[in-house]
C-alpha positions in Angstrom: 0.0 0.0 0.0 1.5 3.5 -1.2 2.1 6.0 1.6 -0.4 8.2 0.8 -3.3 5.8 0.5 -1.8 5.0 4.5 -2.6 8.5 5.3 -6.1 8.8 3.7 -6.4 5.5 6.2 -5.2 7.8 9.2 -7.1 10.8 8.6 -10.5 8.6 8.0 -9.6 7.0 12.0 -9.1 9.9 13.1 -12.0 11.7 11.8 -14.7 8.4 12.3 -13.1 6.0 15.1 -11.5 8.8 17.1 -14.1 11.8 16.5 -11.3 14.4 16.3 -13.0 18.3 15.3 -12.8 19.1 11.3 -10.1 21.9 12.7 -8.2 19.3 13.7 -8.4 16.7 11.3 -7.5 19.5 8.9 -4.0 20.3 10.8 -3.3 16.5 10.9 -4.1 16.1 6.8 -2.1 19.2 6.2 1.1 17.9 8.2 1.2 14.8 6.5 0.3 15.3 3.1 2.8 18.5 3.4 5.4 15.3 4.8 4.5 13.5 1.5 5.3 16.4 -1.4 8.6 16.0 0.9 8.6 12.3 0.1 8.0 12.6 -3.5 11.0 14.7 -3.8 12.6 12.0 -2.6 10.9 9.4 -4.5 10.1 7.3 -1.8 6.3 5.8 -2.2 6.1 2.8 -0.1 6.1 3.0 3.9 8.8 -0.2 3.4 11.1 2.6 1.7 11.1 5.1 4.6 14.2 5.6 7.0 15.3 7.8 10.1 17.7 9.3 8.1 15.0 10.6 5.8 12.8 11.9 8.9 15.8 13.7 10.3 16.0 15.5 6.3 12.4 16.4 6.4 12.6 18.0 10.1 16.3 19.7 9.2 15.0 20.9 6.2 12.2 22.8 8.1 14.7 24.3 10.5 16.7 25.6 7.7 13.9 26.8 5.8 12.8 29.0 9.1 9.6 27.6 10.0 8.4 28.3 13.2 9.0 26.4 16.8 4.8 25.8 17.2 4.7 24.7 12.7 7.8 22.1 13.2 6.5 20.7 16.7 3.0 20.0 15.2 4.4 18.5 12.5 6.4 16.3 14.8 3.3 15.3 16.5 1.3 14.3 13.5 4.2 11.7 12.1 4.3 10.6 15.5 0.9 9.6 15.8 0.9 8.7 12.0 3.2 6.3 12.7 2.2 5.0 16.0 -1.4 3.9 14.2 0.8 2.4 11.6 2.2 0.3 14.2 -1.3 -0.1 16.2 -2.8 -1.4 12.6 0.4 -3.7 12.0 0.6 -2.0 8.8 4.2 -1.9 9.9 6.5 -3.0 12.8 9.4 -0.1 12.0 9.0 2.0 15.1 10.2 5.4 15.0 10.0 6.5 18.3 14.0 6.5 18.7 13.8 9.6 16.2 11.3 11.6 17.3 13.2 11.2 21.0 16.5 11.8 19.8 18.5 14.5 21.0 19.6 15.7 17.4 16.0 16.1 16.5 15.3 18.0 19.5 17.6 20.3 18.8 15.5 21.6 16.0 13.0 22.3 17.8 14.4 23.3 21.1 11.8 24.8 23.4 9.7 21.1 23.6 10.2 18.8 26.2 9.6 15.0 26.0 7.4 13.7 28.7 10.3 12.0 29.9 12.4 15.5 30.2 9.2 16.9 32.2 9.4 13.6 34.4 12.7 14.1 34.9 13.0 17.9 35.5 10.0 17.7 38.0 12.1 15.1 40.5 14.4 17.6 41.0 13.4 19.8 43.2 14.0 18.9 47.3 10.5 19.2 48.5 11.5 18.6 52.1 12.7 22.4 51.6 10.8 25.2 51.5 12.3 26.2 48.0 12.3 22.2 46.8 8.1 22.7 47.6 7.8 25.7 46.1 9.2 25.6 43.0 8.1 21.6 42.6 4.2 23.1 42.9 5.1 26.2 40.5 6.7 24.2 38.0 4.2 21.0 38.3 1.4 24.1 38.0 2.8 25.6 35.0 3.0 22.1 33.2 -0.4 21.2 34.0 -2.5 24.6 33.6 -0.3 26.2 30.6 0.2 29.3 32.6 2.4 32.4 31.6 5.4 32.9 33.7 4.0 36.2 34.5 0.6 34.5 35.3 2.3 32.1 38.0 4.1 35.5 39.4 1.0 36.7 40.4 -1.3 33.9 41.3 -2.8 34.7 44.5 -4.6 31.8 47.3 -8.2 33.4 46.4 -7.7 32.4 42.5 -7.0 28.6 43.7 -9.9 26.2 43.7 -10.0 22.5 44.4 -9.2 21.4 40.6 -9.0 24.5 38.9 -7.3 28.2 38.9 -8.5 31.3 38.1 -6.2 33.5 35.1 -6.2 36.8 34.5 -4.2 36.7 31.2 -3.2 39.0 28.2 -6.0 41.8 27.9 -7.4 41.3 31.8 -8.9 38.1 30.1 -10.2 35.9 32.7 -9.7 32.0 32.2 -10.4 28.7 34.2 -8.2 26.6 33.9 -8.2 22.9 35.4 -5.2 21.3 36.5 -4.5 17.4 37.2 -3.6 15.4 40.7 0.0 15.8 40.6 -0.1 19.6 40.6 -2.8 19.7 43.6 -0.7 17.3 45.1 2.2 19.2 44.9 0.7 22.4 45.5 -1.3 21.4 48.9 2.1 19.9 50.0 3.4 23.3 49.2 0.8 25.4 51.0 0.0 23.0 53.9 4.1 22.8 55.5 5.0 26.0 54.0 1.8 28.7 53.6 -0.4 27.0 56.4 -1.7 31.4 57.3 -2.2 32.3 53.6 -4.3 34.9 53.0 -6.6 35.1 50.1 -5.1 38.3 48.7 -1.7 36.9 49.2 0.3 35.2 46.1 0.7 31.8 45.9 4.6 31.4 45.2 7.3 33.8 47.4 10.4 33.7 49.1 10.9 32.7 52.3 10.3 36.4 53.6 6.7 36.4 51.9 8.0 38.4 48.8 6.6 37.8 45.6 8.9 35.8 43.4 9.5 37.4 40.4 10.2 36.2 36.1 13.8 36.7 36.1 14.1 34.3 39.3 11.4 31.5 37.8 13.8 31.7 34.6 16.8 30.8 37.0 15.8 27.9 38.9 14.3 26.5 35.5 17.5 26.9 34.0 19.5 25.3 37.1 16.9 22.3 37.5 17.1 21.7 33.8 21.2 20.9 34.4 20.8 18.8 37.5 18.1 17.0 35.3 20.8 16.9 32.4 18.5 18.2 30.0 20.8 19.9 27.4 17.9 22.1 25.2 17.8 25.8 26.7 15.0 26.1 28.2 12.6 28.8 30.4 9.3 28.7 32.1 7.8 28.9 28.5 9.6 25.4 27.6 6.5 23.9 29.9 4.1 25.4 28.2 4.8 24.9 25.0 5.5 21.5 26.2 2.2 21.1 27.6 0.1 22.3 24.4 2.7 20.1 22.4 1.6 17.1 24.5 -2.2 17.4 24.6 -2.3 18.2 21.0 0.2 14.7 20.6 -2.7 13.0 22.9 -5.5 13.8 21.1 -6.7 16.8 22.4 -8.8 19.4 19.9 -6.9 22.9 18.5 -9.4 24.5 19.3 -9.4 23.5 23.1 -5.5 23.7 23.8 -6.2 27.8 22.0 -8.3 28.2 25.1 -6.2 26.9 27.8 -3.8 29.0 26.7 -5.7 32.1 26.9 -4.3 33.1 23.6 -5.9 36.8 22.4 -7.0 35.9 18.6 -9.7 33.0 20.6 -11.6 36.6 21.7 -11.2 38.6 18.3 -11.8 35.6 15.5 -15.0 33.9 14.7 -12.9 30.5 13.7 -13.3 29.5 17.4 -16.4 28.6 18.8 -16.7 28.4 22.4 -16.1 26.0 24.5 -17.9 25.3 27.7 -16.2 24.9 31.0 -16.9 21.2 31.7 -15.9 20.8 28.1 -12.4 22.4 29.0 -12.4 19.9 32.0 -13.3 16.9 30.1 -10.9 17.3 27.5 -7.9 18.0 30.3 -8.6 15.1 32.4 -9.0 12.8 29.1 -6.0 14.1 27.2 -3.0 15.3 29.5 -0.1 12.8 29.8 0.5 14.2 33.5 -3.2 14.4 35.3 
């Protein structure tokens, strides 16, 4: 079967079996058919043909033709789960995991995390420390919610609710936004040996003399935990939230929903987006996010 009858197979499961939005099945047909113009250059028309090498071409080639972080990460997450039904379908048993984990290819697109990086930058922090607590809740928080460093700056106790937080982003527009166990749990460890007299008007994450913390220091400790972690990509607060749109949009989750989360301005202005309820928000986050 010719590659591009495999991806008219995809798009159809996605579409009927998976019930992904038109918005998104569009982004997924227009990675992968964009990935096989790329293949035709190369003449390669049967999925038996394709190599690494090749993949590492078409992703190098995107780098040096200056597409953008957000174009060449989605692009990575459609092959992915292009190939990953491949395998589920045993259409083939190549897997190409190794490549789309490999250091070299991250290096293209540096400010995206795997989900083992996240794993492995979230253990570092010494939460039998004040500090350790802290920054394990802010960065666990940032991870799971999507949140601007400057929105995690100024997070105060009032804007905290059981299983969701309360944004105000670019433009004073509010947002709810849900966040998984591992954050709560991180977070009430936080505030329950650390902030046990928090007041409501008070921010969430401060030094040890109750001032708020500020970017340039979230960008620090990122930066230091990233080392200890021996992750080699630079990377800043807005590593994890690129990382987390990345990862629900590599899960399944609609384009339309991870636009949302993120609070981005263009959701208010454009009539492309329809809205999307709260529970719907909820829903979609608990169903979708690698790290609930």
């Amino acid at each position: 079967m010719e590659i591009h009858d495999l991806i008219d197979n995809f798009i159809s499961y996605i579409r009927v079996e998976k019930g992904l939005s038109s918005n998104s099945v569009l982004a997924y047909s227009q990675d992968l058919n964009f990935f096989y113009d790329f293949l035709n250059t190369q003449k390669i028309q049967r999925i038996k043909d394709l190599n690494k090498d090749l993949l590492m071409i078409f992703f190098s080639n995107l780098h040096e033709k200056k597409f953008s972080t957000a174009s060449i990460a989605r692009k990575l997450v459609s092959l992915k789960s292009f190939f990953r039904f491949l395998n589920q379908e045993k259409i083939t048993t190549a897997s190409y995991d190794a490549v789309f984990e490999t250091p070299k290819l991250w290096q293209v697109i540096p400010d995206v995390l795997t989900e083992k990086e996240v794993d492995n930058l979230m253990n570092q922090p010494d939460t039998t420390t004040f500090q350790g607590s802290r920054d394990k809740a802010m960065f666990e928080l940032i991870y799971a919610s999507g949140l601007r460093v400057s929105e995690v700056c100024t997070l105060k106790h009032k804007d905290l609710y059981i299983d969701h937080i309360r944004v105000d982003g670019k433009g004073k527009k509010q947002r709810l936004i849900p966040f998984g166990e591992k954050a709560k749990k991180s977070l009430l460890k936080y505030l329950k040996n650390y902030r046990k007299d928090i007041l409501a008007d008070e921010y969430v994450f401060c030094s040890k003399r109750g001032k708020k913390i500020n970017r340039s220091t979230v960008y620090r400790l990122i930066k230091e935990y990233a080392i200890s972690a021996n992750i080699s990509k630079s990377i800043s607060p807005h590593t994890l939230r690129h990382s987390f749109a990345t990862h629900l949009l590599e899960n399944g989750a609609d384009l339309r929903i991870i636009q949302e989360l993120l609070g981005h301005e263009n959701i208010a202005t454009t009539d492309r987006y329809t809205h999307i309820s709260d529970k719907h928000l909820q829903d979609a986050f608990s169903s979708f996010h690698p790290r609930p």
